[in-house]
Backbone and ligand atoms as CSV (ligand in chain L), in Angstrom:
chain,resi,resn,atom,element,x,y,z
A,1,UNK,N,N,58.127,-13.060,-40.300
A,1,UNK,CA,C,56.691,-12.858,-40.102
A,1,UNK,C,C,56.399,-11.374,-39.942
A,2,UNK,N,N,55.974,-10.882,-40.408
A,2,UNK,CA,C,55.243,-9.667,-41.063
A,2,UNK,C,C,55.314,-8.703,-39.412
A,3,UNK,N,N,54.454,-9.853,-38.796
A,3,UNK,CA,C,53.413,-9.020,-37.652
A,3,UNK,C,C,54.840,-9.430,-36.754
A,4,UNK,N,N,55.414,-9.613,-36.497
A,4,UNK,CA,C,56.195,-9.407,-35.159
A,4,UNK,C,C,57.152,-8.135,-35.327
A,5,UNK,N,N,57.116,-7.368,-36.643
A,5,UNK,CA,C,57.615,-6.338,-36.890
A,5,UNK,C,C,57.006,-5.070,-35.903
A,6,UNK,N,N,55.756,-5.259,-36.321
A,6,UNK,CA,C,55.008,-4.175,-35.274
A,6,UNK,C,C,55.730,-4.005,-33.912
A,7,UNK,N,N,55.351,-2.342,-33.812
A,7,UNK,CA,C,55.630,-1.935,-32.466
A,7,UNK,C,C,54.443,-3.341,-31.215
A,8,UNK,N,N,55.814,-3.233,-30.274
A,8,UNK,CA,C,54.849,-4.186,-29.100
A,8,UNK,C,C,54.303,-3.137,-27.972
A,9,UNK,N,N,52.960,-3.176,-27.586
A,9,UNK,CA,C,52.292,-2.758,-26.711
A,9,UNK,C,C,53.708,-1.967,-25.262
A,10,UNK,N,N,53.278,-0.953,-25.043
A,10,UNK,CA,C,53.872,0.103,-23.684
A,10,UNK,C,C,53.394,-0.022,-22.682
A,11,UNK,N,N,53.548,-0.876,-21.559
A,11,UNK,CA,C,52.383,-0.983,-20.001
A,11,UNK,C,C,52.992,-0.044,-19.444
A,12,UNK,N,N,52.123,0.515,-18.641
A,12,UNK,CA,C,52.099,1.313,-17.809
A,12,UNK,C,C,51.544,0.574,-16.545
A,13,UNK,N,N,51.927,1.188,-15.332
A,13,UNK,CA,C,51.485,0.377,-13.755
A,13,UNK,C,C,49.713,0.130,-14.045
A,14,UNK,N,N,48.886,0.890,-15.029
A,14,UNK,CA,C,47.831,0.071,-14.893
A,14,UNK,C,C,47.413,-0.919,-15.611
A,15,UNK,N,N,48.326,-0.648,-16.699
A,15,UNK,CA,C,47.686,-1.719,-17.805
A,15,UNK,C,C,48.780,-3.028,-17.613
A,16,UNK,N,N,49.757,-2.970,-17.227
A,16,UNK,CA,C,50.515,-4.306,-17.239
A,16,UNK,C,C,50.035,-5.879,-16.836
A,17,UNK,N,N,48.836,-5.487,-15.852
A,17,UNK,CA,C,48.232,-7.073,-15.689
A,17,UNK,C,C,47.313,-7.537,-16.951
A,18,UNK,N,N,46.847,-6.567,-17.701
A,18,UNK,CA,C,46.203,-6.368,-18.411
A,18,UNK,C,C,47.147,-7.396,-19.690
A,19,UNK,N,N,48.141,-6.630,-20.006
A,19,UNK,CA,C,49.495,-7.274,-21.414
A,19,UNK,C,C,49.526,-8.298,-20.306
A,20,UNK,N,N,49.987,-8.594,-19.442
A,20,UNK,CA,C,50.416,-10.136,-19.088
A,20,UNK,C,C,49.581,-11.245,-18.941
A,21,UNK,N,N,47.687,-10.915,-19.126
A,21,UNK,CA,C,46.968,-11.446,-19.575
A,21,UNK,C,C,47.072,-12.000,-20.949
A,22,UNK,N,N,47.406,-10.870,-21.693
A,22,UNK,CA,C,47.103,-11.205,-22.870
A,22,UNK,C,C,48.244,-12.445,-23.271
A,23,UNK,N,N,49.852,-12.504,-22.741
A,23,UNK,CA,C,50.419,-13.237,-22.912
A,23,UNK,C,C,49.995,-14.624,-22.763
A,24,UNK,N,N,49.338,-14.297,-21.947
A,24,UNK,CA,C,48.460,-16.360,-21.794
A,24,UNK,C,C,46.764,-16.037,-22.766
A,25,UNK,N,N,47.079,-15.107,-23.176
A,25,UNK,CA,C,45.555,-15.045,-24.444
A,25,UNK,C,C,44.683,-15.186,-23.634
A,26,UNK,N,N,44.590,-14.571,-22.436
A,26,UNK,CA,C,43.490,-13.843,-21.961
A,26,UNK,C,C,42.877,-12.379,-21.881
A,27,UNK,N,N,41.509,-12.292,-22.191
A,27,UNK,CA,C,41.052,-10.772,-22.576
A,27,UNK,C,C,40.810,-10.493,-21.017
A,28,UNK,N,N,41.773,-9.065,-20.084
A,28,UNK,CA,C,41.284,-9.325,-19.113
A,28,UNK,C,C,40.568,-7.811,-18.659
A,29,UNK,N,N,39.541,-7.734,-18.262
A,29,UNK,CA,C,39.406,-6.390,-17.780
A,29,UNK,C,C,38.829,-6.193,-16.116
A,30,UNK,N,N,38.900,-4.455,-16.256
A,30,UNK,CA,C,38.327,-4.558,-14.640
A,30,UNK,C,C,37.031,-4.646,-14.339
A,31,UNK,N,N,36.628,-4.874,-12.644
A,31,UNK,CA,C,35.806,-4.851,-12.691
A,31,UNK,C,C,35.592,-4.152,-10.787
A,32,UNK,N,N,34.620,-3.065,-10.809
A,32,UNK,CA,C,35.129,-2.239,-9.473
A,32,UNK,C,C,34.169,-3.287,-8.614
A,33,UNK,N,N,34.437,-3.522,-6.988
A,33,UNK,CA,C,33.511,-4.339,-6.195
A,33,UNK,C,C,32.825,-3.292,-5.614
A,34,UNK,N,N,33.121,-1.828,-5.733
A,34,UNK,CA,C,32.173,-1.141,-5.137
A,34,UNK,C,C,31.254,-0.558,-5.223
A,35,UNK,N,N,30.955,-0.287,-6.865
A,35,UNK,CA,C,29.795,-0.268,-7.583
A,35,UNK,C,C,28.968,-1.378,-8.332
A,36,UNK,N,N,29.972,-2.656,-8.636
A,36,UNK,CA,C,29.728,-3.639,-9.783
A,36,UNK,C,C,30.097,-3.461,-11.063
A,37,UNK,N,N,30.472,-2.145,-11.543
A,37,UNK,CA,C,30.518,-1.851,-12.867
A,37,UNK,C,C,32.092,-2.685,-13.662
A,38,UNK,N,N,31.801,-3.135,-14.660
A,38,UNK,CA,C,33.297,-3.495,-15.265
A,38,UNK,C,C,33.645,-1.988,-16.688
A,39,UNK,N,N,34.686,-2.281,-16.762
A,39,UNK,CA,C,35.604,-0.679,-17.611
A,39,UNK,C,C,36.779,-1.277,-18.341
A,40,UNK,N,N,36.710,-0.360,-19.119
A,40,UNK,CA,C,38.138,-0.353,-20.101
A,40,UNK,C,C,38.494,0.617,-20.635
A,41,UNK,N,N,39.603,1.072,-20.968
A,41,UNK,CA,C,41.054,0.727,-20.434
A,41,UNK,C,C,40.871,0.374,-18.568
A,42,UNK,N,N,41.883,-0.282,-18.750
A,42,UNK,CA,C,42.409,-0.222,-17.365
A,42,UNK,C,C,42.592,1.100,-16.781
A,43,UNK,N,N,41.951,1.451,-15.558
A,43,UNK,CA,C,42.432,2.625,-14.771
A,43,UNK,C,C,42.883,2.061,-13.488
A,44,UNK,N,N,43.237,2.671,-12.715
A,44,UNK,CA,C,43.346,3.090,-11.016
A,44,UNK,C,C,42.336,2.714,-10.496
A,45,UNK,N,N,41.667,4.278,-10.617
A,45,UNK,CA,C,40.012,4.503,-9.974
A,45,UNK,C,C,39.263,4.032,-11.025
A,46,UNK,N,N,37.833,3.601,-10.709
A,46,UNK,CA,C,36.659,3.222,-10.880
A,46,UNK,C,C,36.086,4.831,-12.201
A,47,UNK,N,N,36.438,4.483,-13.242
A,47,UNK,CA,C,35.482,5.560,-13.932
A,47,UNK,C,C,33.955,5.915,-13.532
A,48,UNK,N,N,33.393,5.123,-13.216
A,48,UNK,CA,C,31.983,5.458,-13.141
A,48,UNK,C,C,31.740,5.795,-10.844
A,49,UNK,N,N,32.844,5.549,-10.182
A,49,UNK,CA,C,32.162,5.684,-8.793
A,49,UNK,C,C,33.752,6.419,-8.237
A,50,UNK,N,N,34.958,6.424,-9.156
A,50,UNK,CA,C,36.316,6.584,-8.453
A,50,UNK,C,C,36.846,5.846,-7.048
A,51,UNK,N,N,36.130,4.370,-7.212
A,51,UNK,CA,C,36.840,3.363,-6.065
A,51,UNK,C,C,37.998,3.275,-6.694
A,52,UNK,N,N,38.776,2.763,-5.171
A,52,UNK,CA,C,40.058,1.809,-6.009
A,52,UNK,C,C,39.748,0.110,-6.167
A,53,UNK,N,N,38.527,0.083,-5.409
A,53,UNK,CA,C,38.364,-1.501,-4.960
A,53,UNK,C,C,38.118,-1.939,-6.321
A,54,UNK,N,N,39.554,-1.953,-7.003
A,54,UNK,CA,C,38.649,-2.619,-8.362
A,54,UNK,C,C,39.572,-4.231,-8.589
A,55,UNK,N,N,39.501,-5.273,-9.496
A,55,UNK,CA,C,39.677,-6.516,-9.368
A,55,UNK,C,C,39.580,-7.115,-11.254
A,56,UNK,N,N,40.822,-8.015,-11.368
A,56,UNK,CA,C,40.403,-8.450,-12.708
A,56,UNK,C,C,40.115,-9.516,-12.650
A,57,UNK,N,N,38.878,-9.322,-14.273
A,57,UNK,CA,C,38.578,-10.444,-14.646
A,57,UNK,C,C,38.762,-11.036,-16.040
A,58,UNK,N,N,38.687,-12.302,-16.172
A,58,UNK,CA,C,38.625,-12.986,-17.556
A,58,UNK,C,C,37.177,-12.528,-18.753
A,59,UNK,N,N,37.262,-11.654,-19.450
A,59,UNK,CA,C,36.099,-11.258,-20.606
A,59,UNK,C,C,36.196,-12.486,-21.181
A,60,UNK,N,N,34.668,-12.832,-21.629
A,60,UNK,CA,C,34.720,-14.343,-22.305
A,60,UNK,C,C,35.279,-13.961,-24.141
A,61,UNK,N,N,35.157,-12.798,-24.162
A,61,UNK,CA,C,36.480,-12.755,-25.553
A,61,UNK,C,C,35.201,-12.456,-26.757
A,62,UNK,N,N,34.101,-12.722,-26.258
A,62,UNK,CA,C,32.658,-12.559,-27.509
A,62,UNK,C,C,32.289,-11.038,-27.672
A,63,UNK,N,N,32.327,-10.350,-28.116
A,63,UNK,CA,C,31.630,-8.571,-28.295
A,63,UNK,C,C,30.803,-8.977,-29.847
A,64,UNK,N,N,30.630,-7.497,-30.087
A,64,UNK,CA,C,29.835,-6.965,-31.010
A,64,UNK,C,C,30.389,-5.633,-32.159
A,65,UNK,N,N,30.673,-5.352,-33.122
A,65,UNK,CA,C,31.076,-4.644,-33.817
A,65,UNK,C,C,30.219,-3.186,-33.538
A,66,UNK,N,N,30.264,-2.302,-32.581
A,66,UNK,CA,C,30.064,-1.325,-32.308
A,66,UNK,C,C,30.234,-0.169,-33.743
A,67,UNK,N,N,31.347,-0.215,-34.055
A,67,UNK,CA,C,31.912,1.175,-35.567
A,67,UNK,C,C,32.672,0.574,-35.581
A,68,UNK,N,N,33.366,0.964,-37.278
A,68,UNK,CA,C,34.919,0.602,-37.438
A,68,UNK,C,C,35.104,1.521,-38.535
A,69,UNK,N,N,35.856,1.726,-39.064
A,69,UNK,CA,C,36.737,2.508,-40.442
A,69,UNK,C,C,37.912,1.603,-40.672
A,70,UNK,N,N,37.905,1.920,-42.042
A,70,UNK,CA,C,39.055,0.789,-42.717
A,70,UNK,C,C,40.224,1.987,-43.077
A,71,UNK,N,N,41.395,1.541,-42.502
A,71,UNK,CA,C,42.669,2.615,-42.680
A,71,UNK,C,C,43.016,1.588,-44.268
A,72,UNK,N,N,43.263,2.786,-44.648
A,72,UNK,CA,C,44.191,2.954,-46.279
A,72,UNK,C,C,45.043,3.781,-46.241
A,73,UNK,N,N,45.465,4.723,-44.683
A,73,UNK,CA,C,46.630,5.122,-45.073
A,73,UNK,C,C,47.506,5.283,-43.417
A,74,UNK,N,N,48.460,4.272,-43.358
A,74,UNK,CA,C,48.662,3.845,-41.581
A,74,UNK,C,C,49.437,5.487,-41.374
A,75,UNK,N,N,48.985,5.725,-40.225
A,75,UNK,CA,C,49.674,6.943,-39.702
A,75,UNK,C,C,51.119,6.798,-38.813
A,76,UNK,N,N,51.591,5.207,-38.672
A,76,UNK,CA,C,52.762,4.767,-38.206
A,76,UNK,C,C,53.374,3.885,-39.704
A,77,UNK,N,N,54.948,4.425,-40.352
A,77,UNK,CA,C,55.167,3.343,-40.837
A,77,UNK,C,C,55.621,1.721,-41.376
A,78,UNK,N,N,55.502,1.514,-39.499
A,78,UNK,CA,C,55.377,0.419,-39.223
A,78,UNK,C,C,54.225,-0.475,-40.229
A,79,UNK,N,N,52.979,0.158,-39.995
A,79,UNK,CA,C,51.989,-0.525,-40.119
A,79,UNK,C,C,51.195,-0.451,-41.685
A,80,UNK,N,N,52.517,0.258,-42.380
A,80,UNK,CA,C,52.145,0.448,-44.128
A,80,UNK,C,C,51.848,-0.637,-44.772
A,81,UNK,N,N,52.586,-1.689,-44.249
A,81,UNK,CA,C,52.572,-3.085,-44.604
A,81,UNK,C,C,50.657,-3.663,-44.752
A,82,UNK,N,N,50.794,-3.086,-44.165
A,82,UNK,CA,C,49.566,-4.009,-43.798
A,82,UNK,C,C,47.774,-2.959,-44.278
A,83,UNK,N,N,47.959,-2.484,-44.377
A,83,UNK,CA,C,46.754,-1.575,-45.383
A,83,UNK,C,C,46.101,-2.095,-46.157
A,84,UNK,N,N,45.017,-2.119,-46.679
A,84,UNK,CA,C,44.171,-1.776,-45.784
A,84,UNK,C,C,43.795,-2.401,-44.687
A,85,UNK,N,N,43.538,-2.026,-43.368
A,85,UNK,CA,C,42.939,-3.115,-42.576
A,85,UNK,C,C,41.860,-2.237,-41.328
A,86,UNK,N,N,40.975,-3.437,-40.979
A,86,UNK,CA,C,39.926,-2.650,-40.388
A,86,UNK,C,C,40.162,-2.111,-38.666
A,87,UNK,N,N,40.005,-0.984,-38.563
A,87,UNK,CA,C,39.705,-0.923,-36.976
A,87,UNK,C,C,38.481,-0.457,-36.359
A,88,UNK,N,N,38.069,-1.464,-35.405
A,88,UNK,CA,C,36.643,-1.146,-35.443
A,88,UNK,C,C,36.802,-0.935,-33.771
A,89,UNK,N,N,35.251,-0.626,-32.743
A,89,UNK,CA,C,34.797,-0.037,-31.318
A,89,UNK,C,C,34.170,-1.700,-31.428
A,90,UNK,N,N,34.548,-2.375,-30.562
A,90,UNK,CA,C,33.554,-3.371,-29.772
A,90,UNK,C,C,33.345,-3.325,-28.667
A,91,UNK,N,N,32.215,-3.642,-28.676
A,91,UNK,CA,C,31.187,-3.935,-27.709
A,91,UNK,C,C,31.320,-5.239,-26.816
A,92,UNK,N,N,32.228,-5.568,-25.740
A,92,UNK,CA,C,32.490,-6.936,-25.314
A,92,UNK,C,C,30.951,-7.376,-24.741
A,93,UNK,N,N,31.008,-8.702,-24.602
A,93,UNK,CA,C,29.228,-9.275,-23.751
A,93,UNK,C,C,29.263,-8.849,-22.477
A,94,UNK,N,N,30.095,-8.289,-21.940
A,94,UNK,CA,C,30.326,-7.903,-20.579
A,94,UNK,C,C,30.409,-6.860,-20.661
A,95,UNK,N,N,29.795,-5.654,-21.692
A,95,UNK,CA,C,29.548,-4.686,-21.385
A,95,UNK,C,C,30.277,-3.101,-22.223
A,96,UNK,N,N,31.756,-3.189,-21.042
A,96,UNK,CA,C,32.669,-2.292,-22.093
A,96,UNK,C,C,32.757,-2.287,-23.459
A,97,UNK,N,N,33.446,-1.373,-23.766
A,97,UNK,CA,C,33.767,-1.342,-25.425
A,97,UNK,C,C,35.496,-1.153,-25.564
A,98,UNK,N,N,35.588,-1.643,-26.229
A,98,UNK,CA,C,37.093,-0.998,-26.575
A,98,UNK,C,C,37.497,-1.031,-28.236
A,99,UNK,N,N,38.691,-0.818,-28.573
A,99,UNK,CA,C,38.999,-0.242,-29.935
A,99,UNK,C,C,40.042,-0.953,-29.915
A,100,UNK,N,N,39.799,-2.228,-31.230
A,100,UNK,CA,C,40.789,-3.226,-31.531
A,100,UNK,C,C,40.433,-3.415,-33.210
A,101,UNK,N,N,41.891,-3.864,-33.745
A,101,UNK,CA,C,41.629,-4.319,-34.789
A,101,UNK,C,C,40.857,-5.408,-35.387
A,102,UNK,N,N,40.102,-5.645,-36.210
A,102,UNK,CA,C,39.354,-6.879,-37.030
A,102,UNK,C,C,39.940,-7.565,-38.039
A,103,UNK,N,N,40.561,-8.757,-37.777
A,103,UNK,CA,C,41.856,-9.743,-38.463
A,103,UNK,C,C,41.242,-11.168,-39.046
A,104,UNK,N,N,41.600,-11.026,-40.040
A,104,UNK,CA,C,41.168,-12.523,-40.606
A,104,UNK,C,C,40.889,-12.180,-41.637
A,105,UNK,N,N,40.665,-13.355,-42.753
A,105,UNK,CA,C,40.614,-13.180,-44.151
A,105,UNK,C,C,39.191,-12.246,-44.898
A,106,UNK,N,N,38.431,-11.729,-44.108
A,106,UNK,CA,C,37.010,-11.366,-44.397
A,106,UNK,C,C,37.288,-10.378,-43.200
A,107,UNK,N,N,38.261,-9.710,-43.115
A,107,UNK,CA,C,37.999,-8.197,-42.024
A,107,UNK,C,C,37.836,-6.946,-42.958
A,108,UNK,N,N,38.089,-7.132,-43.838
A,108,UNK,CA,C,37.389,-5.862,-44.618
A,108,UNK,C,C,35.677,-6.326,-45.203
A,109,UNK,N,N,35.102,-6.882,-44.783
A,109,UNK,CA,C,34.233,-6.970,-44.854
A,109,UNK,C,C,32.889,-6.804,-43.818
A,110,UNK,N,N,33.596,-6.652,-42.518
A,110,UNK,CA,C,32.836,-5.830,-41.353
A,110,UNK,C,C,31.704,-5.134,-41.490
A,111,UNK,N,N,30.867,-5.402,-40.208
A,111,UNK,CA,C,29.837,-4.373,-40.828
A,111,UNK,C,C,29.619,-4.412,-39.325
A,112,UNK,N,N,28.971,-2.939,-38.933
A,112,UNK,CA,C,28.669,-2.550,-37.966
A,112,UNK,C,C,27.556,-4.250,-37.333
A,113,UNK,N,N,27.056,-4.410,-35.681
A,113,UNK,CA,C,26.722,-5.464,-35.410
A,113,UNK,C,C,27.204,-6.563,-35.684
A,114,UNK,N,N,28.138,-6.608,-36.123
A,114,UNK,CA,C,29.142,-8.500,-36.597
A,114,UNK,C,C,29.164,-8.835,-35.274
A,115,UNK,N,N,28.842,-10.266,-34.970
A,115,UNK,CA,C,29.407,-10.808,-33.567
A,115,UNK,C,C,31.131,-11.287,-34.034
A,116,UNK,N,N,31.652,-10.938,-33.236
A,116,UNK,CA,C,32.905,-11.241,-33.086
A,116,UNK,C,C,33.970,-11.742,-32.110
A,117,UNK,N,N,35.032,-12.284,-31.960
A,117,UNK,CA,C,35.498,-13.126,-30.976
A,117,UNK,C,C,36.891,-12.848,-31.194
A,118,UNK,N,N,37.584,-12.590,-29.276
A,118,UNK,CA,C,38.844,-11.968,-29.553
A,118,UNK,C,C,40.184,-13.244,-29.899
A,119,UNK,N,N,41.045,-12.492,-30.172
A,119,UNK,CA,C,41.866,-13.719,-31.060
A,119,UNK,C,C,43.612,-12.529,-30.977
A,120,UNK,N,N,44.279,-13.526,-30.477
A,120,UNK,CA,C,45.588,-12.366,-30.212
A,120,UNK,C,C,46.958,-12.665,-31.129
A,121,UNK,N,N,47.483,-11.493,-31.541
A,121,UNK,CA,C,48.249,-11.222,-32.498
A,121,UNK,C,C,49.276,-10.829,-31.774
A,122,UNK,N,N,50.642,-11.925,-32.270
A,122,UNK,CA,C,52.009,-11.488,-31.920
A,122,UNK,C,C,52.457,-10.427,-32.406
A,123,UNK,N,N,53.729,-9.844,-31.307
A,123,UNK,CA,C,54.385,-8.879,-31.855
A,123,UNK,C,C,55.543,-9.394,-31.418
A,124,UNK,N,N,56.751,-8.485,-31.260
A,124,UNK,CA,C,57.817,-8.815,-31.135
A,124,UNK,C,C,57.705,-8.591,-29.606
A,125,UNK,N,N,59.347,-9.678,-29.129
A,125,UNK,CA,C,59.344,-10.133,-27.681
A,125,UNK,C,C,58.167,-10.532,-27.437
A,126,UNK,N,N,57.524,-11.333,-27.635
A,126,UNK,CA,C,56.289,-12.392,-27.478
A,126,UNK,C,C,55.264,-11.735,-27.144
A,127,UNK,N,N,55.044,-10.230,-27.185
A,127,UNK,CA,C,54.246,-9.766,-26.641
A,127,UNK,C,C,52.836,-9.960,-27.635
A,128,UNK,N,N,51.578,-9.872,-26.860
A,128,UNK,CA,C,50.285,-10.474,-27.700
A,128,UNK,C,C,49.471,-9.182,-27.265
A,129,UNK,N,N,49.142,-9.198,-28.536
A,129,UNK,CA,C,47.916,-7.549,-28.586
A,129,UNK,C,C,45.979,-8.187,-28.874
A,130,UNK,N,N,45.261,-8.265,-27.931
A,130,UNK,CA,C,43.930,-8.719,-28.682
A,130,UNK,C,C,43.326,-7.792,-29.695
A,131,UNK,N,N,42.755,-8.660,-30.551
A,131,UNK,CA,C,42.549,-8.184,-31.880
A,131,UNK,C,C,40.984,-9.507,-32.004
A,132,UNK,N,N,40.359,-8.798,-33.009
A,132,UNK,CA,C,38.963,-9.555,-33.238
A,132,UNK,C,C,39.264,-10.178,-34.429
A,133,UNK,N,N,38.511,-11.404,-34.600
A,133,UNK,CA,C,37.852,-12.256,-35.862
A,133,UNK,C,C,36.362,-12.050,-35.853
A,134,UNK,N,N,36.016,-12.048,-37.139
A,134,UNK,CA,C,34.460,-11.940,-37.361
A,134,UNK,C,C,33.645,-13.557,-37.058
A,135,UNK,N,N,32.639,-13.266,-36.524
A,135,UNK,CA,C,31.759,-14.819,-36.168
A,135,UNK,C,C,30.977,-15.072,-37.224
A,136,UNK,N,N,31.055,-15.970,-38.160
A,136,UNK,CA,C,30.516,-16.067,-39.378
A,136,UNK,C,C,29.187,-17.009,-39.081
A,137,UNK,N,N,29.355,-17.956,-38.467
A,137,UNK,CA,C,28.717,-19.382,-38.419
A,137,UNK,C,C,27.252,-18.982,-38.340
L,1,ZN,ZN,ZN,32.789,1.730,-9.227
């Protein structure tokens, strides 16, 4: 299988609850109790107030196609295989944005505003990276 070739995700002490979410295919992010605000990447401190009081939660996995660009030429060559393919900025319903790939048979067909829904892609040692499908229906 193609995709378990890929490099698997690097945790670091903040992001590791984060990958061990994803292993049970949950999108998980933070969310600080001392401002309310939720963020992504995972930090420490609170980007927007620098609490530590921060806490995860389950993202219901729905965003919005914020930008994307379609790579035609992978800058790892791991990922030559697989060219063209889209990487786009979403917009989760909860707010943050983050920068994941758009997978499925119609991902080069993206367009900025697509509703989209996260959907996770093996790598090797079982590790699971979230990645988007486009919401067609
Ligand atoms: Zn805060």
């Amino acid at each position: 299988m193609e995709q378990a070739k890929l490099p698997s995700p690097i945790a670091n002490a903040d992001s590791k609850p984060y990958w061990e979410a994803a292993r049970e295919r949950r999108l998980a992010i933070r969310k600080c109790n001392a401002c309310g605000q939720l963020h992504f990447m995972p930090r420490h401190l609170c980007p927007h107030c620098w609490s530590d009081q921060l806490e995860w939660i389950d993202a219901s996995g729905a965003g919005s196609v914020h930008s994307f660009t379609i790579i035609r030429r992978a800058s790892d060559p791991a990922f030559a295989p697989l060219v063209p393919y889209a990487v786009a900025l979403i917009d989760l319903e909860e707010g943050p944005r983050m920068m994941a790939n758009v997978v499925g048979a119609d991902a080069l067909e993206v367009k900025i505003g697509d509703r989209v829904r996260v959907t996770f892609e093996e790598r090797s040692g079982g590790a699971m990276v979230p990645q988007f499908t486009r919401v067609t229906e």
